[in-house]
Backbone as CSV, one residue per row, in Angstrom:
resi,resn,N_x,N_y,N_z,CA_x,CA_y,CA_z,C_x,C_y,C_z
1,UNK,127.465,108.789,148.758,128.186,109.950,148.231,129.555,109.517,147.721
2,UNK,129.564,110.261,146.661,131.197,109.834,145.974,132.061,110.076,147.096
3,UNK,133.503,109.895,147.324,134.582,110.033,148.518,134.787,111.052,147.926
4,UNK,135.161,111.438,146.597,136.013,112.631,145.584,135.379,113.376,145.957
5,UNK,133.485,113.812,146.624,133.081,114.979,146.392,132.699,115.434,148.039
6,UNK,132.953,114.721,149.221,133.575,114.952,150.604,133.962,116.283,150.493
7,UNK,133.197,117.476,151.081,133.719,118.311,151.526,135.173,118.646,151.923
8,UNK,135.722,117.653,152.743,136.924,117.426,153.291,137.941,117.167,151.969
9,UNK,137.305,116.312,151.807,138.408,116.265,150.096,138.719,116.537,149.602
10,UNK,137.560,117.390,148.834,137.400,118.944,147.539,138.516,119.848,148.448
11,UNK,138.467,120.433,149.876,139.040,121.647,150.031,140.181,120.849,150.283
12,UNK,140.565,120.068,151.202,142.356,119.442,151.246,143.184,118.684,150.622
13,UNK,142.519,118.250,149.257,143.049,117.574,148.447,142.557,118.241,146.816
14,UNK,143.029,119.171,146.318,142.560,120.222,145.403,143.777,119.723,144.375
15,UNK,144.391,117.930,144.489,145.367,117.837,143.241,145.053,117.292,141.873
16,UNK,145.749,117.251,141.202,145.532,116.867,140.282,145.645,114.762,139.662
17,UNK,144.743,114.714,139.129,144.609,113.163,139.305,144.345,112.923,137.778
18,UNK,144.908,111.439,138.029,144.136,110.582,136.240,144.480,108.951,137.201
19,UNK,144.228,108.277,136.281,143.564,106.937,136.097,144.804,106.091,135.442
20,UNK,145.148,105.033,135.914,146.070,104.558,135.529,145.094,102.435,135.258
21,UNK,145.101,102.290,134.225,144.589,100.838,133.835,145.465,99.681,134.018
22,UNK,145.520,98.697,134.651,146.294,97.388,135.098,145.758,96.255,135.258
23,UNK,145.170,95.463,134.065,144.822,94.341,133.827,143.179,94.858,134.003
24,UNK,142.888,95.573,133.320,141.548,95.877,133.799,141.237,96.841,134.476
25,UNK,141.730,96.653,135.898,141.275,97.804,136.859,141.933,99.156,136.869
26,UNK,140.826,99.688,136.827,141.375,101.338,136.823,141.721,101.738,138.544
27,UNK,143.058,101.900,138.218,143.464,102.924,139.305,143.736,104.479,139.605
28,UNK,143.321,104.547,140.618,143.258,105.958,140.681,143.952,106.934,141.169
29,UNK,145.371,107.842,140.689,146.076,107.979,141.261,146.418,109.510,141.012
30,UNK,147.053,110.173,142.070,147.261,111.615,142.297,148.714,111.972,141.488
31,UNK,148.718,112.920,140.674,149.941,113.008,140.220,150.405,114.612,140.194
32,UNK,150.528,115.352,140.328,150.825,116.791,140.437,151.990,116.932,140.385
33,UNK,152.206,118.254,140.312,153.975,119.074,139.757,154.620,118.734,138.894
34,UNK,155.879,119.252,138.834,156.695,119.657,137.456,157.066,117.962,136.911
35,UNK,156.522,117.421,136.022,156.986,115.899,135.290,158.370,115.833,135.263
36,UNK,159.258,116.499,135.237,160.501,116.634,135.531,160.958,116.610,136.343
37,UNK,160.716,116.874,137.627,160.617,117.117,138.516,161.284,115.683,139.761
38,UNK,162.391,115.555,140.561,162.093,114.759,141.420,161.083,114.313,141.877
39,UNK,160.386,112.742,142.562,159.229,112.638,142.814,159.482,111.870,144.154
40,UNK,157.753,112.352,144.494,157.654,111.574,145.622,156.609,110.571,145.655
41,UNK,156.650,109.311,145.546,156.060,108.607,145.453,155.603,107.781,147.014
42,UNK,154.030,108.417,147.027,154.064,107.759,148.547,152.873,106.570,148.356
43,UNK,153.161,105.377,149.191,152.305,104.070,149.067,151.716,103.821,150.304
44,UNK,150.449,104.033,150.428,149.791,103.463,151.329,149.133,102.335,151.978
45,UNK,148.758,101.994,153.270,148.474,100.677,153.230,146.805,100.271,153.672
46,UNK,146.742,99.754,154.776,145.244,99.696,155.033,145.169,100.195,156.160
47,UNK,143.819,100.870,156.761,142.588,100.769,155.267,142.564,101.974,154.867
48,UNK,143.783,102.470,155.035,143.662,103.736,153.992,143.882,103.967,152.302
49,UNK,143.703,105.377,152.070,144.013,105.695,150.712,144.738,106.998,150.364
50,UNK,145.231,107.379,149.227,146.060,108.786,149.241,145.732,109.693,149.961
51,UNK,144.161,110.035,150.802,143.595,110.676,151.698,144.767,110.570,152.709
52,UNK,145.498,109.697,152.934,146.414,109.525,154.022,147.356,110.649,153.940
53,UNK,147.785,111.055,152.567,148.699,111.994,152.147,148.592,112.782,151.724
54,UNK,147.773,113.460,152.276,146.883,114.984,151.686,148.078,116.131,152.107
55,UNK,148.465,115.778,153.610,149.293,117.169,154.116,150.777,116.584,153.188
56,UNK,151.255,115.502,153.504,152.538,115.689,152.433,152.666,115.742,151.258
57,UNK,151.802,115.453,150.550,151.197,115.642,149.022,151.422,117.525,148.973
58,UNK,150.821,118.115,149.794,150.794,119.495,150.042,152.368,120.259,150.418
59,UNK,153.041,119.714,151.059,154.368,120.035,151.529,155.008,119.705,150.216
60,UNK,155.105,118.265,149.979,155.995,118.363,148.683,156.052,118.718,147.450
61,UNK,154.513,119.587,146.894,154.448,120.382,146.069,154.967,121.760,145.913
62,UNK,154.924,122.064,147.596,155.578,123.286,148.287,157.245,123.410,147.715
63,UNK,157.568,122.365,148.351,158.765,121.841,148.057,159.410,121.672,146.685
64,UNK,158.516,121.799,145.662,159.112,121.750,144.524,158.813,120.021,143.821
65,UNK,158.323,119.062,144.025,158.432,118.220,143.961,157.254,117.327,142.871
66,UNK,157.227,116.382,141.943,156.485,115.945,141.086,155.853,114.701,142.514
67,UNK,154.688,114.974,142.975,154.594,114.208,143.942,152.902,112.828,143.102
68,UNK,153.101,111.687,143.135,152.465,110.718,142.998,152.052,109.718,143.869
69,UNK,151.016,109.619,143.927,150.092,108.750,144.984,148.904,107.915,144.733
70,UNK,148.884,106.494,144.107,147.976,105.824,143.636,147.409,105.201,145.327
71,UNK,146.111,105.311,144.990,145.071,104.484,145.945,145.238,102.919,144.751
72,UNK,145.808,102.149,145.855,145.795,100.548,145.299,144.425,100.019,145.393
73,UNK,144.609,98.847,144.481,143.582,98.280,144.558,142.688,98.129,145.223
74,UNK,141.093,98.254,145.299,140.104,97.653,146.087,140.305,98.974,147.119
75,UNK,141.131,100.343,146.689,140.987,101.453,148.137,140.752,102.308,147.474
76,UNK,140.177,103.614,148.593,140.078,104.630,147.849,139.362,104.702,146.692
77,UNK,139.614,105.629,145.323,139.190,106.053,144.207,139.442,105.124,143.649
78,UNK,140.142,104.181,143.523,140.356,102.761,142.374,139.112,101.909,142.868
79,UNK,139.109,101.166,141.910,138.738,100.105,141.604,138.736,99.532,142.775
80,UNK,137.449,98.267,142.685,137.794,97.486,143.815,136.941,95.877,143.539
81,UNK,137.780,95.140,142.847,137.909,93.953,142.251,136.592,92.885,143.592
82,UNK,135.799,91.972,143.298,134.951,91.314,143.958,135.118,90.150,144.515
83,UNK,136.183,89.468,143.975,136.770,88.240,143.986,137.945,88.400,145.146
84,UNK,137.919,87.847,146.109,139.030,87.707,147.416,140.312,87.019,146.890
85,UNK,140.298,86.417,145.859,141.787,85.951,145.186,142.115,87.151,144.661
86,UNK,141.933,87.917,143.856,142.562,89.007,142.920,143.588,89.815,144.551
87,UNK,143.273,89.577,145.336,144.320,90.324,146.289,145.600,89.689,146.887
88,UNK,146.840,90.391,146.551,147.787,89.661,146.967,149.316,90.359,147.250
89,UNK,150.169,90.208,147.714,151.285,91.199,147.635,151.897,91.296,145.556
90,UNK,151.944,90.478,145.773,152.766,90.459,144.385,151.553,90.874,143.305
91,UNK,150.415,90.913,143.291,149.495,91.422,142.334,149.777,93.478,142.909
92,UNK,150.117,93.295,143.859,149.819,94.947,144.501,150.919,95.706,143.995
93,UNK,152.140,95.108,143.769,153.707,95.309,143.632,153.212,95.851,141.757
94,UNK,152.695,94.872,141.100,152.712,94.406,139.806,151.838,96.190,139.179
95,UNK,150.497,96.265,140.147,150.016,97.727,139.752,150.808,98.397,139.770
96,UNK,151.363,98.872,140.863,151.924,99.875,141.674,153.191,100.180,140.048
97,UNK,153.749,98.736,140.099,154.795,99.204,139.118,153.930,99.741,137.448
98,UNK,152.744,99.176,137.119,152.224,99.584,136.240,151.625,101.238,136.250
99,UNK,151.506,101.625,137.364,151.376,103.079,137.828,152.886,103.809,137.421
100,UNK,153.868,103.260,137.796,155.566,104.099,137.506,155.698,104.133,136.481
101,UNK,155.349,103.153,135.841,155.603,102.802,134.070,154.966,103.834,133.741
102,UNK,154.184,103.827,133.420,152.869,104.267,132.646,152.811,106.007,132.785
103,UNK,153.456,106.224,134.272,153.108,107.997,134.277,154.907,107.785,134.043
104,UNK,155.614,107.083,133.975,157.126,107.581,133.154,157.524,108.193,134.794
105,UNK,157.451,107.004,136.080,158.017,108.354,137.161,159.521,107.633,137.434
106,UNK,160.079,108.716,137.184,161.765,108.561,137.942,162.352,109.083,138.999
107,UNK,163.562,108.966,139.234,164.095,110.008,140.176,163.311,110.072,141.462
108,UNK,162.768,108.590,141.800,161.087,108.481,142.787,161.851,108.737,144.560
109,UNK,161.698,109.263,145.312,161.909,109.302,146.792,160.758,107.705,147.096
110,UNK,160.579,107.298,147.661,159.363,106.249,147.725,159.099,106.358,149.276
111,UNK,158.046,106.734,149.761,157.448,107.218,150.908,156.868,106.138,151.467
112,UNK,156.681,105.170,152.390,156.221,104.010,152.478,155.553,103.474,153.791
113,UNK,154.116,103.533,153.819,153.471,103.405,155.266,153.084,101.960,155.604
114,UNK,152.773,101.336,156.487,151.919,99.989,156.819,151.960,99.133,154.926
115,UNK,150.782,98.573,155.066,151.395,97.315,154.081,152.027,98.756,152.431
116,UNK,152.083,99.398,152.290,152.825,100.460,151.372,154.071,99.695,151.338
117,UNK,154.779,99.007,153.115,156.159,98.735,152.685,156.232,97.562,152.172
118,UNK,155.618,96.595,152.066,155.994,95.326,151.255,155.721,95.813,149.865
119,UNK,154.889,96.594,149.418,154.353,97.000,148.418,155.586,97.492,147.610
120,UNK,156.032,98.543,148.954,157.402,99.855,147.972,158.441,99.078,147.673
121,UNK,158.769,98.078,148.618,160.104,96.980,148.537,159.860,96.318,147.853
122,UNK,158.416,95.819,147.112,158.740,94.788,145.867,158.624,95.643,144.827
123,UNK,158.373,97.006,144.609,158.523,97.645,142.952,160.183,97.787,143.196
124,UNK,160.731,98.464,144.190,162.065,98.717,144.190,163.183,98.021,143.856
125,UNK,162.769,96.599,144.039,163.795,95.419,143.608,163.438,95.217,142.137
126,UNK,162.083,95.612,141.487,161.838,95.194,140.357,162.298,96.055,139.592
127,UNK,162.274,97.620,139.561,162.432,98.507,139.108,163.464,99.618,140.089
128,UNK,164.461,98.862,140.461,165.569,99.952,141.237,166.194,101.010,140.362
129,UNK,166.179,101.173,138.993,166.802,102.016,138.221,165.424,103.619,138.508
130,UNK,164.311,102.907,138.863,163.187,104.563,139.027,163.812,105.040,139.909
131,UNK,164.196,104.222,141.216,164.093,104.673,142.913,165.566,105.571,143.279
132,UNK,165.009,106.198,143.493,166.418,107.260,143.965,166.870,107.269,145.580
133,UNK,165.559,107.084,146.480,165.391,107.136,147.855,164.494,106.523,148.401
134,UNK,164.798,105.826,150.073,163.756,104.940,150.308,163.545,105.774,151.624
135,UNK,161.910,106.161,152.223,161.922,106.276,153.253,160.902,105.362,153.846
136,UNK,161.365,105.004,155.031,160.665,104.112,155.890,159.698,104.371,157.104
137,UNK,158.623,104.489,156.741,157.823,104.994,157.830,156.729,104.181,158.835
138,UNK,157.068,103.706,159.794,156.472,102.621,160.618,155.887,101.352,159.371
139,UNK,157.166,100.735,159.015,156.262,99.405,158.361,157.460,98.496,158.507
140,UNK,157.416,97.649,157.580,158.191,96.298,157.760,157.954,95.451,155.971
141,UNK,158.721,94.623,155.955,158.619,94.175,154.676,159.800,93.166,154.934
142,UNK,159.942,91.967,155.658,160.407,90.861,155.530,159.777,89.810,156.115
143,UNK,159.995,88.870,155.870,159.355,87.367,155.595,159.675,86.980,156.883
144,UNK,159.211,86.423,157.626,159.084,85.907,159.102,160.007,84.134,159.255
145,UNK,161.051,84.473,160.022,161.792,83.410,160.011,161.350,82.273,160.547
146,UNK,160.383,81.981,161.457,159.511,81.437,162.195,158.118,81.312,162.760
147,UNK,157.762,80.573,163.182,156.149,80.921,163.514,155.906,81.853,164.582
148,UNK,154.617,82.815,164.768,155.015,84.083,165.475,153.371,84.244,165.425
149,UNK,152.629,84.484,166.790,151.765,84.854,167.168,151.209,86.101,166.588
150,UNK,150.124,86.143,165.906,149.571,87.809,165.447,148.476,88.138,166.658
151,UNK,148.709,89.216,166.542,148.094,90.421,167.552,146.692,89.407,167.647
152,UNK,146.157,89.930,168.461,144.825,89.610,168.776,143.862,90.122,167.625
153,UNK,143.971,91.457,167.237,143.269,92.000,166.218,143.353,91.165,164.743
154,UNK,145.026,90.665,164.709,145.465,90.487,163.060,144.344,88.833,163.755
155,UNK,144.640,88.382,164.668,144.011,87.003,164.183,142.722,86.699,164.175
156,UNK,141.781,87.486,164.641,140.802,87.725,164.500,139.696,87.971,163.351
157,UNK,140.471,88.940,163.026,140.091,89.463,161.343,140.479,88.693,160.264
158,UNK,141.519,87.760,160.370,141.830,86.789,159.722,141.200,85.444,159.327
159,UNK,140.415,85.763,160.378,139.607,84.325,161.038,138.589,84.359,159.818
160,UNK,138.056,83.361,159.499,136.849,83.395,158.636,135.731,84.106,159.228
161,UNK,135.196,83.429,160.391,134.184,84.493,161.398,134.642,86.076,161.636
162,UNK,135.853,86.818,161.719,135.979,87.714,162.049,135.886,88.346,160.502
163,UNK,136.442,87.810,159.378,136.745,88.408,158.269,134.966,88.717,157.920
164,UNK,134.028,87.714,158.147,132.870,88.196,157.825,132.292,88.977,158.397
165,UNK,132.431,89.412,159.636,131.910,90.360,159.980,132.479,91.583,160.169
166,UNK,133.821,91.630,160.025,134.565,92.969,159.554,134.132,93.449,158.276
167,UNK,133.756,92.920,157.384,133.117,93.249,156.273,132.024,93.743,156.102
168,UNK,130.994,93.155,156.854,129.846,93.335,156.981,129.485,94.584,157.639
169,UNK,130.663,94.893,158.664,130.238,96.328,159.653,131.407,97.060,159.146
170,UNK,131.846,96.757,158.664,133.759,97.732,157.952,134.503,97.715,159.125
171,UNK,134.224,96.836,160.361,135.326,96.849,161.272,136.576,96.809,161.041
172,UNK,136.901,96.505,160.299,139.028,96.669,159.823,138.808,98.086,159.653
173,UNK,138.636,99.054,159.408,138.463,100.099,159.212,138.326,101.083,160.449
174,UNK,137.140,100.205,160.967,136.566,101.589,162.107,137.448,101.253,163.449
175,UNK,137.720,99.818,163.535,138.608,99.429,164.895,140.164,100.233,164.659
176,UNK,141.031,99.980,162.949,142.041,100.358,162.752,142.328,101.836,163.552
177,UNK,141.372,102.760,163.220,141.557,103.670,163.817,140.983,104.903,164.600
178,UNK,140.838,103.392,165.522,140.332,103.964,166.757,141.462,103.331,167.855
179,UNK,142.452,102.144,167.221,143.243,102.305,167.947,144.549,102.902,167.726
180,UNK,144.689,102.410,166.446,145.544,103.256,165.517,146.620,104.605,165.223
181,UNK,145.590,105.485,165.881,145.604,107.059,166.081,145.423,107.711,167.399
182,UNK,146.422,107.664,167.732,146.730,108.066,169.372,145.833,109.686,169.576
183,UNK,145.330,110.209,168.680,144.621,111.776,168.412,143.392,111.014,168.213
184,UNK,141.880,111.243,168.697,140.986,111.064,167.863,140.680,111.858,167.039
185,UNK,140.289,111.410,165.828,140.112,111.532,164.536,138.550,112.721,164.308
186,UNK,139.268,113.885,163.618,137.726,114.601,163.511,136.841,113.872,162.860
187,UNK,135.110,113.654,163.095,134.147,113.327,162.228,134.490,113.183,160.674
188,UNK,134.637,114.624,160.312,134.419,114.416,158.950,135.823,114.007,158.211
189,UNK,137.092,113.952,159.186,138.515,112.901,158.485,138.156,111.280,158.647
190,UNK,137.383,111.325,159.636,136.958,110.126,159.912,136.167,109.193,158.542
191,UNK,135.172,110.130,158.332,134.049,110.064,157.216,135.047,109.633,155.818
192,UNK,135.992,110.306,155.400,136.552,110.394,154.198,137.715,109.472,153.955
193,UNK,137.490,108.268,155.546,138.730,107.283,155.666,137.591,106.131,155.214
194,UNK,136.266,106.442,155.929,135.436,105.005,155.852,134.281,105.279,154.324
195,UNK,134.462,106.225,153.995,133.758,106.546,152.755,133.896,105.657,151.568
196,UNK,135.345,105.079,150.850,135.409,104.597,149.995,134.923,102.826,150.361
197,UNK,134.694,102.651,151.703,134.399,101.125,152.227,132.879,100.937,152.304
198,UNK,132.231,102.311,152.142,130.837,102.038,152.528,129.908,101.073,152.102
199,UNK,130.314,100.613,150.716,129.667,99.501,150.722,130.123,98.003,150.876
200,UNK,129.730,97.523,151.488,129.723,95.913,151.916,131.201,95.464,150.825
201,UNK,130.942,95.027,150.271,131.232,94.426,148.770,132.768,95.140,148.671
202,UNK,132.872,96.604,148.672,134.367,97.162,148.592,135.394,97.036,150.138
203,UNK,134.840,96.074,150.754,135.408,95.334,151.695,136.638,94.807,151.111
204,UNK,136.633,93.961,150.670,137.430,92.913,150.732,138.908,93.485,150.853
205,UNK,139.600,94.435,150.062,140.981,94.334,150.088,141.610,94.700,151.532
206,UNK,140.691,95.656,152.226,140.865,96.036,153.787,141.234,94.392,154.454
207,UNK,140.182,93.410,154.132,140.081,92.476,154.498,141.038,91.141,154.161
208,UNK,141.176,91.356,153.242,142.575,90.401,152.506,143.649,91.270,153.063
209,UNK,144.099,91.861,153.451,145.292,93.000,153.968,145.607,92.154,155.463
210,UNK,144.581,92.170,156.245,144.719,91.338,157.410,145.073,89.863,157.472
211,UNK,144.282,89.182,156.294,144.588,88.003,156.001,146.073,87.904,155.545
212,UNK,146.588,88.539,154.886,148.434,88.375,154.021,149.244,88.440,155.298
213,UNK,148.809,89.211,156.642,150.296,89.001,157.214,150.654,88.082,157.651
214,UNK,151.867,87.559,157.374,152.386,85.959,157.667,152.424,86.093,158.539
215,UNK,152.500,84.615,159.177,153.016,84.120,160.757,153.369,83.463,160.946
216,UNK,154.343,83.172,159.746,155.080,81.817,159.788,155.657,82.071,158.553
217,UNK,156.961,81.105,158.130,157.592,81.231,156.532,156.440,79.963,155.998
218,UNK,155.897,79.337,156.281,154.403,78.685,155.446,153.283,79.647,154.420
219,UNK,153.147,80.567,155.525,152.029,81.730,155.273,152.518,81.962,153.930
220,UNK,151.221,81.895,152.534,151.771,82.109,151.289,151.986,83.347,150.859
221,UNK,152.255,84.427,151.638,152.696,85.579,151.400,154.412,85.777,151.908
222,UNK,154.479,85.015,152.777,155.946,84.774,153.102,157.163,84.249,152.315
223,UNK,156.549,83.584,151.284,157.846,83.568,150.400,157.630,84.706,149.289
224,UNK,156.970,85.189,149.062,157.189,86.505,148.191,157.281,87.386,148.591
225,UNK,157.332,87.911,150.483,158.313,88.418,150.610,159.605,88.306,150.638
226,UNK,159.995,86.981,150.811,161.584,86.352,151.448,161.980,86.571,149.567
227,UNK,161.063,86.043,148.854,162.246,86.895,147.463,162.604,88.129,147.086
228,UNK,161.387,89.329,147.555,161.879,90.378,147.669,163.335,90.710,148.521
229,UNK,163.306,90.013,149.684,164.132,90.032,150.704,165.663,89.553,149.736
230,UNK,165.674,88.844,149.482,167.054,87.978,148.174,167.426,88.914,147.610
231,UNK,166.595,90.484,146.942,167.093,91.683,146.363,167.200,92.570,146.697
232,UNK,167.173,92.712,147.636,167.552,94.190,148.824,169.132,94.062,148.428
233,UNK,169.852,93.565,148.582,171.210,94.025,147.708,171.493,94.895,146.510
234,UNK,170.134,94.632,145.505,170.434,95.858,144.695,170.068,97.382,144.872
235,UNK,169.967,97.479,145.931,169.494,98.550,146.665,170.060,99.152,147.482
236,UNK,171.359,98.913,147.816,172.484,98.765,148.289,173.257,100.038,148.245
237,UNK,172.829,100.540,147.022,173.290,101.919,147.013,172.314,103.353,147.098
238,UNK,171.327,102.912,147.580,170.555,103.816,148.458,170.615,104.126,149.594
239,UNK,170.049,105.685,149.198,170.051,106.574,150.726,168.527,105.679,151.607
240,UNK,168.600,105.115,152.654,167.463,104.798,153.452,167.367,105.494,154.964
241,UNK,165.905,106.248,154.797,165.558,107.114,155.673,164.437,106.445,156.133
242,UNK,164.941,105.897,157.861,163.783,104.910,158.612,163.104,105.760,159.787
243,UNK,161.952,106.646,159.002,161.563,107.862,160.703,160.273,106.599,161.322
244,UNK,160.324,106.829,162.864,159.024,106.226,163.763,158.717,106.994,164.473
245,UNK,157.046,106.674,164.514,156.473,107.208,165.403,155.816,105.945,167.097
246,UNK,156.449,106.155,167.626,156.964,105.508,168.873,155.848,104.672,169.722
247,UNK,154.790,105.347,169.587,153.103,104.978,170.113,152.725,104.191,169.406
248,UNK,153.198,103.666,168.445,152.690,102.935,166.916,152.203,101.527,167.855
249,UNK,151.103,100.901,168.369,150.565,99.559,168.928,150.859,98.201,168.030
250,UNK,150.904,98.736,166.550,151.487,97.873,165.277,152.318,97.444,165.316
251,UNK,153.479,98.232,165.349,154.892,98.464,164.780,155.233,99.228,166.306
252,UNK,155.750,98.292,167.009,156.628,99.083,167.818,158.067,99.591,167.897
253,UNK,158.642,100.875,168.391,159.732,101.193,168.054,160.953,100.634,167.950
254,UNK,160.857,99.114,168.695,162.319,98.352,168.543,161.864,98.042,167.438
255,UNK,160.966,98.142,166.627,160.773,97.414,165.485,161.345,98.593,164.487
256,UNK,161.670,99.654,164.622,162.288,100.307,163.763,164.296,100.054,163.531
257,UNK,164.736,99.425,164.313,165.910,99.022,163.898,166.578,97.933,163.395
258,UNK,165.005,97.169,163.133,164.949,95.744,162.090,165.687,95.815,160.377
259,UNK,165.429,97.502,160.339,165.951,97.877,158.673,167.440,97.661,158.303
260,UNK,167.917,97.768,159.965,169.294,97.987,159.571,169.985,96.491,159.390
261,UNK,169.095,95.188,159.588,170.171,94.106,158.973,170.470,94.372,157.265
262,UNK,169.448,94.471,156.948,169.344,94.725,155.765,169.853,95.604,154.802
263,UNK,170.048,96.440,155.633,170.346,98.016,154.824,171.571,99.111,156.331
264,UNK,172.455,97.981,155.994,173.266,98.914,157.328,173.580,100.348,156.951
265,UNK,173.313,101.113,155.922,173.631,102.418,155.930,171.923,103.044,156.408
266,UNK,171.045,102.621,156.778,169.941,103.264,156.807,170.321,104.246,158.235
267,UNK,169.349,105.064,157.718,169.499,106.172,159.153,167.812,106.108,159.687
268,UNK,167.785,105.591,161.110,166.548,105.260,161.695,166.852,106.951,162.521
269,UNK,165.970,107.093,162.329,165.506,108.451,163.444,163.822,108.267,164.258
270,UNK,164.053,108.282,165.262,162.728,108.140,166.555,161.963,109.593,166.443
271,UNK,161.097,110.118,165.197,160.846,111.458,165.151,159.665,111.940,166.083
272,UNK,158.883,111.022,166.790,157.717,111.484,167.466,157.558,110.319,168.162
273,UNK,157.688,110.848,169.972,157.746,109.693,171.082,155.817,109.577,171.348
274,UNK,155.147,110.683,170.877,153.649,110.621,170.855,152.856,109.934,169.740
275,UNK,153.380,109.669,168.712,152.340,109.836,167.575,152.107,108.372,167.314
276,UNK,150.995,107.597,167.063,150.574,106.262,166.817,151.060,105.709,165.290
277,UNK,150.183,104.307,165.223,150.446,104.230,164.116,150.088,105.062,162.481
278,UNK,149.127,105.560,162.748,148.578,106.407,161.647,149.366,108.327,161.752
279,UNK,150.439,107.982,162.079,151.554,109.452,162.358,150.968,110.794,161.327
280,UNK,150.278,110.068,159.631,149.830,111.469,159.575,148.704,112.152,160.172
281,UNK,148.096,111.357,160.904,146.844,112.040,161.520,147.329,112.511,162.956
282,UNK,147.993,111.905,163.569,148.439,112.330,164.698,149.473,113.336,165.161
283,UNK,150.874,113.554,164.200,151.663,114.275,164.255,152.621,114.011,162.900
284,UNK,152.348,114.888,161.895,153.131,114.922,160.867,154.586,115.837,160.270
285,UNK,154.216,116.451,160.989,155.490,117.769,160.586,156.765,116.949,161.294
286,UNK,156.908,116.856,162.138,158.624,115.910,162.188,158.511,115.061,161.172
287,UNK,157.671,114.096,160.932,157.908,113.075,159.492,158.704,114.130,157.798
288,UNK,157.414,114.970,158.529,157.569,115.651,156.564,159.143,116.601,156.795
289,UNK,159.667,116.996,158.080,160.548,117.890,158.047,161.615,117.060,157.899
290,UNK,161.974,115.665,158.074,162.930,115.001,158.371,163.055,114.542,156.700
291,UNK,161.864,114.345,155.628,161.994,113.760,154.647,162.617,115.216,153.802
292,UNK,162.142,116.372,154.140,162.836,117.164,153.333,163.634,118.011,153.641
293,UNK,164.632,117.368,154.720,165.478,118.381,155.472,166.765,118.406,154.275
């Protein structure tokens, strides 16, 4: 079954969408409200897709707001490339910015979840004249000064043996959140997270996602973050809004005051001492009230 025609979908996600082309692959991305309009540009990571942002997609239309949400590569409604090289931070940065271009978005708030933040932090240095506001929502986006043990899960799935059989059963997917989401997940939200993975083959970017996180400044994703990292100065004159959700097993909450070497005007707020890493499924209204207070 298509993901687009999910019961769950059709009635909670009733926005408006087009297709954005980037070297080929069509991406598929949500764009609604006034084109004039302040925007909210929210980036998601794995193994989700704009499905992630159905309720704030909904609030910030409420709100008045030109709100945009591309499913990246290999997720969701896009495209999903066959080849395990085509995935990479800096290929993800490169859409994402071909998505801003292309729908003309300015004046962007940039909403930014799990890998979303390496994603949002490399269009922002590339294109800081779109970005008006950064908010930070349980992620991270700097280059690892040293070598550093990954979770049991990240090294696993990383593993050649684990990567094949996470693929094979969509385990990056079905493990993500089941631990993920401190709420279990209704059936059919469940259905419309593992829907766009169902087949074998649209694996991979879930799967390359696990593979990119460094663990070391070796790891070849680590120096393209550490250059993003070199331009966080021009950014300098942004408002940065760092909310956590505290249960996060990922991203734990001392890990939310990592933003501030970087960005000493950021304002970290602890908005939910319950909610895991996947905060919109678990508890969203402090997130969305704090972004549009």
């Amino acid at each position: 079954m298509d993901p687009a025609s999910l019961p769950i979908v059709v009635r909670e996600m009733p926005f408006r969408r087009t297709s954005v082309e980037a070297d080929g692959v069509r991406l598929n991305v949500v764009d609604d409200g006034p084109r004039d309009a302040p925007t909210l540009l929210a980036l998601h990571g794995n193994p989700t897709w704009s499905f992630l942002w159905r309720k704030l997609i909904a609030r910030g239309l409420a709100e008045g707001y030109r709100v945009v949400a591309p499913d990246l590569a290999g997720f969701g409604l896009s495209d999903k490339p066959r080849d395990p090289r085509y995935y990479g931070l800096a290929r993800h940065v490169a859409n994402v910015r071909r998505v801003v271009e292309s729908l003309d978005v300015r004046r962007a708030t940039l909403v930014l979840h799990d890998w979303g933040g390496p994603v949002g932090m490399g269009l922002a240095v590339a294109a800081p004249e779109r970005v008006e506001r950064l908010v930070i929502a349980n992620t991270l986006a700097f280059a690892p000064k040293s070598e550093r043990s990954l979770s049991a899960w990240h090294a696993f799935f990383a593993s050649r043996p684990g990567a094949a059989l996470g693929r094979r059963f969509n385990l990056v997917a079905r493990t993500a959140f089941a631990f993920g989401a401190r709420r279990r997940l209704d059936p059919d939200v469940l259905e419309a997270y593992l829907a766009p993975l169902r087949d074998p083959g649209a694996r991979l970017a879930a799967s390359r996602f696990v593979q990119m996180v460094p663990d070391g400044p070796s790891h070849p994703e680590a120096s393209t973050l550490a250059g993003y990292e070199a331009d966080y100065p021009k950014l300098a004159s942004k408002p940065v809004l760092v909310l956590w959700a505290d249960r996060d097993p990922v991203m734990p909450a001392r890990l939310a005051e990592r933003w501030r070497r970087d960005f000493p005007n950021a304002v970290v707020r602890h908005v939910s001492r319950t909610a895991g890493h996947f905060w919109q499924e678990d508890d969203p209204a402090p997130f969305h009230d704090a972004i549009f207070a």
